[in-house]
C-alpha positions as CSV (number, residue, x, y, z in Angstrom):
1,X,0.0,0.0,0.0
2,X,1.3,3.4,-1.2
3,X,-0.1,5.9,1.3
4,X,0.0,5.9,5.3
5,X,-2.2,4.3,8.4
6,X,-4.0,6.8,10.8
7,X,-4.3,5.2,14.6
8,X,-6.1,7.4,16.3
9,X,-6.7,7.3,20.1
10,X,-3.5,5.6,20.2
11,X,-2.7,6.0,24.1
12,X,-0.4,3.8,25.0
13,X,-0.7,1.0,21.8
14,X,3.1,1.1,20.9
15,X,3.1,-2.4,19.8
16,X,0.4,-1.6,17.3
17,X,2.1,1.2,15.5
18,X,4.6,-1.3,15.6
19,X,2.7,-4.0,13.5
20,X,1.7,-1.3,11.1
21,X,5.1,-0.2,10.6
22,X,6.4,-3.7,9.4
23,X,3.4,-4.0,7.4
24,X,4.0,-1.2,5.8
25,X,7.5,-2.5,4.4
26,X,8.4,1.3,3.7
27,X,5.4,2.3,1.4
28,X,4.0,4.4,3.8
29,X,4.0,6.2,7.2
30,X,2.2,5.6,10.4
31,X,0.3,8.7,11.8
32,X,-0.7,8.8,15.2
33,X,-3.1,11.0,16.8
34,X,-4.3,11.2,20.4
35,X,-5.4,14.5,22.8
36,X,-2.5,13.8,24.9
37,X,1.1,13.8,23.4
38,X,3.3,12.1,25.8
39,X,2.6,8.8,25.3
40,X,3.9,5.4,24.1
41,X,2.2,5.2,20.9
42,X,2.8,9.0,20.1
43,X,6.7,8.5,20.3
44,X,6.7,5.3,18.6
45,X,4.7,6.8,15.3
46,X,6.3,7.9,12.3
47,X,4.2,11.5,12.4
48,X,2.3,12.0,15.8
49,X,-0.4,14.5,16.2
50,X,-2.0,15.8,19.2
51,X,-6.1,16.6,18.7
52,X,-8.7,17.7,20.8
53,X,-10.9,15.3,22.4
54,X,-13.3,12.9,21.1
55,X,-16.0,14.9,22.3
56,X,-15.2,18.7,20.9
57,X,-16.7,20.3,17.8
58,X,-13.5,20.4,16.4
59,X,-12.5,17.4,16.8
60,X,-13.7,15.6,13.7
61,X,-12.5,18.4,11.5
62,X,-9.1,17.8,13.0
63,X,-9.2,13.9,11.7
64,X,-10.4,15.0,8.3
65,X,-7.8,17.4,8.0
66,X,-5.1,14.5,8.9
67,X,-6.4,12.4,6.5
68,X,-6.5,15.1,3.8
69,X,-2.9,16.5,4.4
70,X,-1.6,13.1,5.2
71,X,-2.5,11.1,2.6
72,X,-4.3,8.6,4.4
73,X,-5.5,5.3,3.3
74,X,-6.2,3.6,6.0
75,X,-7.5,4.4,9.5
76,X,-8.1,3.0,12.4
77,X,-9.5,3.8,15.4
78,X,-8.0,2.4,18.7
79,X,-10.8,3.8,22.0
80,X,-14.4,3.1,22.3
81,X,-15.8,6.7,22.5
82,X,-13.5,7.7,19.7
83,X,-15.1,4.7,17.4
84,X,-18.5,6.4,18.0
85,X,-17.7,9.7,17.0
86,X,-16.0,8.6,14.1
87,X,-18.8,6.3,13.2
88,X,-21.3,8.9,12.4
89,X,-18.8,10.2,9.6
90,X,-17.3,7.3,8.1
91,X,-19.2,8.9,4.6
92,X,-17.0,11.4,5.1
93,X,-13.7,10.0,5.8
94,X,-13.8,7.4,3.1
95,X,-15.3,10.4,0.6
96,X,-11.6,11.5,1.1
97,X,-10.2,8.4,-0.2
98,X,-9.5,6.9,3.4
99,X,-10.5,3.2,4.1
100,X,-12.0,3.3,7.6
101,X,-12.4,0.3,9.8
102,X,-15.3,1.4,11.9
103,X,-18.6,0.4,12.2
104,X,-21.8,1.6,11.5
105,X,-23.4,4.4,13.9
106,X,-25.7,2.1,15.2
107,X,-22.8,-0.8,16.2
108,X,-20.8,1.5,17.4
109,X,-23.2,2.9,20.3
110,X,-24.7,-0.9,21.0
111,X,-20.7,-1.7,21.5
112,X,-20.0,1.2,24.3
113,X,-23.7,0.3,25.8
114,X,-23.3,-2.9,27.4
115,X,-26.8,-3.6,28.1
116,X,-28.1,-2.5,24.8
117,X,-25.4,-5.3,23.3
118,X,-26.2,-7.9,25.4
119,X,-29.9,-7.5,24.7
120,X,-29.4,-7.1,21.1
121,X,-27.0,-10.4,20.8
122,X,-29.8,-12.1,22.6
123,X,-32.3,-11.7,20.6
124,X,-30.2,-13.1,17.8
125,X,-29.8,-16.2,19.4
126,X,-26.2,-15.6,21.1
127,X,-25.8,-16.6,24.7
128,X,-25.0,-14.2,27.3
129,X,-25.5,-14.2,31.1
130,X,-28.1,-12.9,33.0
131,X,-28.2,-9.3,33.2
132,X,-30.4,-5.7,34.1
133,X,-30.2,-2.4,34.0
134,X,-32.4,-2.1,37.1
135,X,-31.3,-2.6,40.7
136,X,-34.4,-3.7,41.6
137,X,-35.0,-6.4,38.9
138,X,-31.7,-7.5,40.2
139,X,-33.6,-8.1,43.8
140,X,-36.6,-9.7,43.0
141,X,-34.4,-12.0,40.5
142,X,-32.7,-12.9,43.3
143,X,-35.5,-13.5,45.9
144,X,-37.2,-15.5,43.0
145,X,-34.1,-17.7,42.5
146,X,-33.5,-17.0,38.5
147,X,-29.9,-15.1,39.5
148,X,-27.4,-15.7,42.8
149,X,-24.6,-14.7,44.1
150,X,-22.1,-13.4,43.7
151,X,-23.1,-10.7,40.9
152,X,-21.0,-8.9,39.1
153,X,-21.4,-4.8,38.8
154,X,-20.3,-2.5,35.8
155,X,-20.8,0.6,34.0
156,X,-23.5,0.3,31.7
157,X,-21.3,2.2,28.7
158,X,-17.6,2.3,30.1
159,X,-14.2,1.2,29.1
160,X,-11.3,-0.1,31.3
161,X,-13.3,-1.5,33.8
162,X,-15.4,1.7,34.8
163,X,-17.4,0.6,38.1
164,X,-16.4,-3.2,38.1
165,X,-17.1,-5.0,41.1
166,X,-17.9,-8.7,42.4
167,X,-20.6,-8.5,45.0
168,X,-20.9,-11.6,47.3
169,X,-24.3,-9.9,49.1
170,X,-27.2,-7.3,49.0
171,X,-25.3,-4.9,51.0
172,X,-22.1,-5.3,48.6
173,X,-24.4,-4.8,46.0
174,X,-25.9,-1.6,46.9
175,X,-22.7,0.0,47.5
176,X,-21.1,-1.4,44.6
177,X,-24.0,-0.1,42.4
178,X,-23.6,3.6,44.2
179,X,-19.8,3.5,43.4
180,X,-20.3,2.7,39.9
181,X,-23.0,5.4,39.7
182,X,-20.7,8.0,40.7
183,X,-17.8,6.8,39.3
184,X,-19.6,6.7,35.7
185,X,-21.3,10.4,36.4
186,X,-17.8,11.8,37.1
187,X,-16.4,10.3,33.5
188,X,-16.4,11.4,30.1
189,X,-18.9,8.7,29.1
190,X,-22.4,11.0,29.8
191,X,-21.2,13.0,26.6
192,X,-21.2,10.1,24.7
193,X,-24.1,7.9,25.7
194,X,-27.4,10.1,26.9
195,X,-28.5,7.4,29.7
196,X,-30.8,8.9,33.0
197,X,-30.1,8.9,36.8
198,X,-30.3,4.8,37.8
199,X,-29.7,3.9,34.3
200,X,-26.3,4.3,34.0
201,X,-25.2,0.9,36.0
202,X,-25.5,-3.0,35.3
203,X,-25.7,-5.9,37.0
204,X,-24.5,-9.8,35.3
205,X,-24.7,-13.0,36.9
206,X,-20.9,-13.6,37.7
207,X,-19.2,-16.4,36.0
208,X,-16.4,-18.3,37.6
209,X,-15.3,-19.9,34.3
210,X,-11.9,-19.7,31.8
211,X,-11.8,-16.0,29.6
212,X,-11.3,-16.3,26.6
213,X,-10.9,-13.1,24.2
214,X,-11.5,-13.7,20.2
215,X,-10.9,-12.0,17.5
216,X,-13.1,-11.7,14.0
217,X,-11.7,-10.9,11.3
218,X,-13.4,-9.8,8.5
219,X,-12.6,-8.6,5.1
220,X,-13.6,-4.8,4.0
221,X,-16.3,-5.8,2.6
222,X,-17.9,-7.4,5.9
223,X,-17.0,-10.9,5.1
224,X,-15.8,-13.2,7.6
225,X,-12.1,-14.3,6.7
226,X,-10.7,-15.9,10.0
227,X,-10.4,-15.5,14.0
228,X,-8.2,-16.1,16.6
229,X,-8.1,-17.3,20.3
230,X,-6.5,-17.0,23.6
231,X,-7.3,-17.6,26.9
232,X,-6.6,-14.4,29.3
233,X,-4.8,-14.9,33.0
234,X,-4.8,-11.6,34.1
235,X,-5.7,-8.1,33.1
236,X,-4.5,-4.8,34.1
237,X,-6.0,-1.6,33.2
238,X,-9.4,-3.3,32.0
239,X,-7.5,-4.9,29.3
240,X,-5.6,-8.3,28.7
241,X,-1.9,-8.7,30.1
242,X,-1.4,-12.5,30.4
243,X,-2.5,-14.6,27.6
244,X,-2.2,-17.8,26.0
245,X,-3.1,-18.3,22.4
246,X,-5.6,-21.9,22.4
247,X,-7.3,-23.9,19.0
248,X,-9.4,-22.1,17.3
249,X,-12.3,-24.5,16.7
250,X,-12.6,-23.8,21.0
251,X,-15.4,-21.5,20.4
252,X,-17.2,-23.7,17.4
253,X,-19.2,-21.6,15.3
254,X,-19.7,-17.9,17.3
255,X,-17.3,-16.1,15.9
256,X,-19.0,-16.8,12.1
257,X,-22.2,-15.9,13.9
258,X,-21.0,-12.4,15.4
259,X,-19.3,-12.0,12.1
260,X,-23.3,-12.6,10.1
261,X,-24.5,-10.1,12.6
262,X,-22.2,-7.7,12.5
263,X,-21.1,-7.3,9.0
264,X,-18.3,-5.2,10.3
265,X,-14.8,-4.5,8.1
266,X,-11.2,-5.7,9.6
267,X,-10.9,-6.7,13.1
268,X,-13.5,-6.9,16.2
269,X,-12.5,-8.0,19.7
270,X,-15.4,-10.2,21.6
271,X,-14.8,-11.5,25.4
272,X,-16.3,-14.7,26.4
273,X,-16.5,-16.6,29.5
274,X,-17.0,-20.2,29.9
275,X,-20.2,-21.3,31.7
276,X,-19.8,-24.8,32.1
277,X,-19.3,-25.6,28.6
278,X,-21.5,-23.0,27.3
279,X,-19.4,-19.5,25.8
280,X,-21.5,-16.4,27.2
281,X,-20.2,-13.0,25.3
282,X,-19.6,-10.6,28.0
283,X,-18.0,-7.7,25.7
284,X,-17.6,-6.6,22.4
285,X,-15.3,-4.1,20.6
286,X,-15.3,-3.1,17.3
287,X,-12.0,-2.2,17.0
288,X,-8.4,-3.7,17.5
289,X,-9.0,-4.6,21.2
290,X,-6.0,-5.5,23.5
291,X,-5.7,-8.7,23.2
292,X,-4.4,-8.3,19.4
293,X,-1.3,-8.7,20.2
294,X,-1.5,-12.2,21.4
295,X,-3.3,-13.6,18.4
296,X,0.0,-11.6,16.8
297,X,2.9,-13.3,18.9
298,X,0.9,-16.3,17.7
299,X,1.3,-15.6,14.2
300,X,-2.1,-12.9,12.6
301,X,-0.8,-10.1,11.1
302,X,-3.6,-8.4,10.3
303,X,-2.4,-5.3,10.2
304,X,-1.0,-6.7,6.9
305,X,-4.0,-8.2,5.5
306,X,-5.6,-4.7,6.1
307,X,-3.4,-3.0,4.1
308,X,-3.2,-5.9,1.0
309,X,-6.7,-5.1,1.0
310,X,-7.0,-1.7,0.9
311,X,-4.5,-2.1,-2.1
312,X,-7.6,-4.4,-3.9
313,X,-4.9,-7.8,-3.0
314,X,-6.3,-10.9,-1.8
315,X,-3.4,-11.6,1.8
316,X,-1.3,-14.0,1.9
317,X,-3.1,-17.0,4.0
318,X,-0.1,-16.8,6.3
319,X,-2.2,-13.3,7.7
320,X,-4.8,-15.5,9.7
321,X,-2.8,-18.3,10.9
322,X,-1.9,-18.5,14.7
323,X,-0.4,-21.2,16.4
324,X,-2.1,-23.0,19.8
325,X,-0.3,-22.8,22.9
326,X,1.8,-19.7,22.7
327,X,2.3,-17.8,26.1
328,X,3.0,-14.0,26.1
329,X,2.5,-11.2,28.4
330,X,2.7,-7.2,27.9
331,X,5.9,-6.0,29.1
332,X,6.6,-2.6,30.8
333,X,9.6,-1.1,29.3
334,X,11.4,2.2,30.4
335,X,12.2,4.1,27.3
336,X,13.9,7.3,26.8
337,X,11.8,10.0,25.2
338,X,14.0,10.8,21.8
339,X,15.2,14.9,22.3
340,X,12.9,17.5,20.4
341,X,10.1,14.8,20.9
């Protein structure tokens, strides 16, 4: 691909810009964009932009000018709220002759509300655990024995674990639920996601069972192509930091499924737990979602099969191939920031 890759919202997502980079083989740049500059995947970018937030009016004119001035080809967006705004003017970016790999409007606000998801999943057939919106339906489940203890408490549309808590009783519950309440009314998400006073929490039946994240792979046109699997052992930060990379055919036939449903271009992210021999989706994020990089140490490189597509090229099979049984974990490295950086 002649032409350079936009990340934006890159944060901390070194290792990405690092995939691209290879990819890239030299034809092109990686441009990075995030509202604050310091940051690992800022310094590792070829050309690295500071913008104002997701949530300004002039943010969205900011990322049209980068891709006009830049020459971009591809872009892709690496932070939920940042995948909503840019939803709503995909028309626009790719008018500019920029593939983007984001979602529709309307997947990209069922992804950041994790009630909405899980109810619209359900009703196409795909099995999730038990959950409400309503701390009351919570008690009477309860008391009626259709739910127990312990539960599991979150923001209702969050990232990074906004308002997660275990609760072993009623009393935990209630103060888990006021913590989240709070704790989601102090972030950024409100300006995002218009949700009422007592509608901004959620409450899941807890599942004691393996994680395991997956990721579908589609082609630009929406197209399933392949997916990848690893089991998590520990996260940090709300994402995936200890992984191991298992057979595919582990999750059967759901990741074709979310793929029909979906109909999204290049890479999604979906968290599963395993309840007792039945995978119940407990996330989904359209996007490259942290745990990329272990289907990557195991072999994908779809950052490559992205860019042999946006070049009209069919990838070489080698893109969605990863290996079962490889370890990795995300290392924290001290790097010197380069002078005039």
């Amino acid at each position: 691909m002649n032409g350079n890759v936009l990340l934006t919202s890159v944060g901390r997502r070194s290792y990405l810009v690092r995939y691209f980079q290879a990819a890239l083989r030299g034809r092109g740049r990686v441009v990075a964009s995030n509202m604050i500059a310091d940051t690992a995947g800022m310094h590792a970018a070829d050309i690295a932009l500071t913008t104002p937030p997701a949530y300004s009016d002039e943010y969205v004119p900011a990322i049209l000018e980068i891709c006009r001035r830049h020459d971009v080809r591809l872009l892709c967006s690496l932070h939920d709220l940042d995948v909503l705004v840019l939803s709503r003017y995909r028309p626009a970016i790719e008018a500019l002759g920029t593939v983007a790999m984001l979602p529709t409007p309307e997947w990209g606000l069922l992804a950041l509300d994790k009630l909405a998801c899980t109810r619209a999943l359900q009703d196409q057939g795909v099995p999730v655990p038990w959950t409400t919106g309503n701390r009351d339906a919570a008690r009477d489940a309860l008391r009626q024995g259709r739910v127990r203890f312990p539960l599991v408490v979150k923001a209702r549309a969050g990232f990074g674990s906004l308002g997660l808590a275990v609760c072993h009783d009623e009393q935990e519950l209630d103060r888990a639920w006021r913590a989240a309440d709070e704790q989601v009314a102090r972030s950024v998400v409100g300006r995002f996601v218009d949700m009422a006073e007592g509608e901004r929490v959620l409450v899941q039946q807890h599942l004691p069972g393996r994680e395991f994240c997956v990721g579908i792979c589609n082609d630009l046109q929406g197209r399933y192509r392949a997916h990848f699997v690893c089991e998590v052992h520990e996260m940090r930060a709300g994402e995936s930091d200890r992984a191991t990379s298992v057979d595919r055919a582990l999750v059967g036939g759901l990741p074709q499924r979310i793929s029909t449903i979906t109909r999204h271009p290049g890479l999604w992210g979906l968290d599963c737990l395993d309840d007792e021999g039945v995978l119940r989706v407990i996330d989904l994020n359209p996007r490259f979602s942290g745990d990329y990089p272990f289907h990557h140490l195991a072999g994908a490189d779809v950052p490559r099969a992205l860019l042999d597509w946006v070049d009209g090229r069919q990838p070489d099979a080698a893109c969605f191939e990863a290996r079962a049984g490889v370890r990795g974990y995300k290392d924290l490295v001290p790097t010197a920031v380069p002078a005039g950086r």
